[in-house]
N, C-alpha and C positions, 0 to 999 in steps of 0.2 A: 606216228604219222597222223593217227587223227588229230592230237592236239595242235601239230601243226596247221594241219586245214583249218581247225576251229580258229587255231590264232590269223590266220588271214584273212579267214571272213569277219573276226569283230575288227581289223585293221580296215578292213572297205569301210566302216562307219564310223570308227573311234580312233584319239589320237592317241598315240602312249604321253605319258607321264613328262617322258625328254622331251617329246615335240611342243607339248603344252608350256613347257620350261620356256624354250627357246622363242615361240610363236607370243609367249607373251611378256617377254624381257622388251623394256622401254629403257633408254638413255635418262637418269634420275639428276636433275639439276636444282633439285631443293631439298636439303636433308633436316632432321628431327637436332636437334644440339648434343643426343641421350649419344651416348659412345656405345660402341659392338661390340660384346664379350669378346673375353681371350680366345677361348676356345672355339666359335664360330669361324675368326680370323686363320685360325691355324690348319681346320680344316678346308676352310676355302684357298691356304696356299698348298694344304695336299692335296687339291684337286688337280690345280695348277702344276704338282711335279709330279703327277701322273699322267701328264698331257706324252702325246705320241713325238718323240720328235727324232733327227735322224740318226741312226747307229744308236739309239737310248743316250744319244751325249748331252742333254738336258743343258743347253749351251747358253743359262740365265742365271741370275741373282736378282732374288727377290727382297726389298727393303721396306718395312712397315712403318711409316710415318702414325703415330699418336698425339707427337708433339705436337701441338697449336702453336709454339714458335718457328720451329722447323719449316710448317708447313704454310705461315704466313710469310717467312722468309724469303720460300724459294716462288711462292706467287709474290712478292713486290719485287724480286728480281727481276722477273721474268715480263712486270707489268712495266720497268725500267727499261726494258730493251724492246718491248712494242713499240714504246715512244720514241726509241732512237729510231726505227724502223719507218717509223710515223711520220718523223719530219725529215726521214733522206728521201723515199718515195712515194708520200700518198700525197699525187697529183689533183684528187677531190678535192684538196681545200682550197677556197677561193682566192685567186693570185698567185697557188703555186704551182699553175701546169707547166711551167718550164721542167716541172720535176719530170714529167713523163716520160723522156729517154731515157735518163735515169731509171726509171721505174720497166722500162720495158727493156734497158740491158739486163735487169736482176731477174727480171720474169723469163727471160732466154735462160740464165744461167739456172734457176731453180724453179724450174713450171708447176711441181707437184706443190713446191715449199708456197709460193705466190698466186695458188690457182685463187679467183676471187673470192672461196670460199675461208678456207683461210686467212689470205688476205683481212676481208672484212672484218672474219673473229681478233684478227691484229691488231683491229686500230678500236677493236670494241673495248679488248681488254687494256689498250694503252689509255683508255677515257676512263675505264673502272665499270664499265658498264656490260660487262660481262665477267662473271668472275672465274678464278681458274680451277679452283676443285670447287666451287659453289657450295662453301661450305661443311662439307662433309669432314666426320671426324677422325676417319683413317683415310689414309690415300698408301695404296700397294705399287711402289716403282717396281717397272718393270725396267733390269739389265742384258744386256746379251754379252753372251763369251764373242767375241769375235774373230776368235782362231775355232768354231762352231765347225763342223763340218756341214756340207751342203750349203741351207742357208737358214742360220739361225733367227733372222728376222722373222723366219715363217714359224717356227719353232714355237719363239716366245708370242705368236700373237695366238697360236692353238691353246698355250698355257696361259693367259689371259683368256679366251675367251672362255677356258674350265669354271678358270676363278669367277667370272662375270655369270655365269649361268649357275655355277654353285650358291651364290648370293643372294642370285634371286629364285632361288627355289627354298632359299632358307626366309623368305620374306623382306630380303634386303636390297636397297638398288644401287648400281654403280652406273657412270661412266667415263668413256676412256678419255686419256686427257693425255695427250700429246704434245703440248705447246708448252709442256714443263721442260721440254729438253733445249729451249732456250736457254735456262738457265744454268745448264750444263755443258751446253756447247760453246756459249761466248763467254764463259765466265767458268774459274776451277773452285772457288769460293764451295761449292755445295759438293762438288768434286769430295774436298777436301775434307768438308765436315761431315760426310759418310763415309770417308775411309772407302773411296768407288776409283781404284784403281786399275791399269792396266792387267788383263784384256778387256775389263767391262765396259761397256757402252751404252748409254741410255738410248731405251727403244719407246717405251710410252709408260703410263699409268693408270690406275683404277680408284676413282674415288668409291667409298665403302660406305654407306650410312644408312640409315631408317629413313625412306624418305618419307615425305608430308603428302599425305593424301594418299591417292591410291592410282598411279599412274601407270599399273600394269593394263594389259590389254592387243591386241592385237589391232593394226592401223594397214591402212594400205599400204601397199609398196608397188613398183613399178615390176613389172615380170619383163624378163630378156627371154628372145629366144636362144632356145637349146637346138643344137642338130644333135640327132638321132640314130644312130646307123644298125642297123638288127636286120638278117634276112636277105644282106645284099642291096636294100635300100636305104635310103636316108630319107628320113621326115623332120621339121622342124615342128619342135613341141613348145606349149609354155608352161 
């Protein structure tokens, strides 16, 4: 009991270890050329299949990219199909607002896939001015089983997020890179050359590298309220 108490009061001042992890994990978009041992890699994918997910049915396949051909590959595919993206609906370029209904049927059909956020990285990386793993010399795909029970999307993004905080507590920075599934949803080319069949599904990835400088740190962020309810009443906290 008393170590208890004593552990709650050095929690009123200090953060543990995992908070510190988390509080100062940054998104790394510029990596070192040096490659990341074997065994660094292997443990940060047993982090990832220790991740909590529903019934333990662990409803992913995880694939380790090394190769620099592989992994240029499936970013020039993927920078291949920004540009088709590019010239059916981006209304910005000059002379082509007629695209705009065009552009705003496909934003109906896919608000999450076309929010402008997105969007933008779209047409960034169809110019080459934004890169897709930014260099780094592993990139960890992330698969889901899609006969998962519950829902496996949520699954593999707890098991990602192990691997992303395992990584950077070993001094290393990732981030997630999502826009690789371009390359596997309009195209079976990359399908086929990982051997990523039926039930798997691409959910996102993790680029893995040393990155350049030291861009860990804590930064603002925007706080949401929380509702509260304890006591029979409700208070909004932040």
């Amino acid at each position: 009991m008393e170590n208890r108490k004593q552990r709650i009061e050095n929690l009123k001042t200090e953060r543990t270890p995992a908070e510190e992890v988390i509080l100062r994990r940054r998104s790394v978009r510029l990596y070192k050329k040096e490659q990341v041992p074997d065994f660094m890699i292997k443990r940060i994918l047993e982090a990832g299949r220790f991740a909590p997910s529903a019934g333990n049915g662990q409803p992913w396949k995880f694939v380790v990219l090394r190769e620099p051909e592989i992994i240029d590959g499936i970013t020039e595919t993927t920078i291949k199909i920004c540009k088709l993206f590019k010239s059916l609906i981006d209304y910005r370029i000059p002379g082509k607002r007629w695209r705009l209904p065009i552009a705003k049927f496909n934003i109906a059909l896919k608000p999450a896939e076309l929010h402008p956020v997105p969007f933008g990285a779209c047409t960034l990386i169809a110019d080459r001015k934004l890169g897709l793993f930014h260099g780094a010399p592993t990139v960890i795909m992330i698969f889901k089983d899609v006969r998962g029970i519950s829902n496996p999307d949520v699954d593999c993004g707890i098991a990602g997020q192990n691997m992303a905080l395992t990584a950077h507590s070993m001094g290393l920075g990732t981030c997630w890179i999502s826009f690789a599934k371009l390359a596997f949803q309009y195209t079976g080319k990359w399908k086929k050359m990982l051997g990523i069949r039926y039930p798997y599904k691409f959910v996102t990835s993790l680029s893995v590298g040393w990155p350049v400088g030291n861009p860990d740190g804590m930064i603002a962020r925007p706080t949401h309220e929380v509702d509260w309810y304890e006591n029979g009443t409700k208070k909004v906290v932040h």
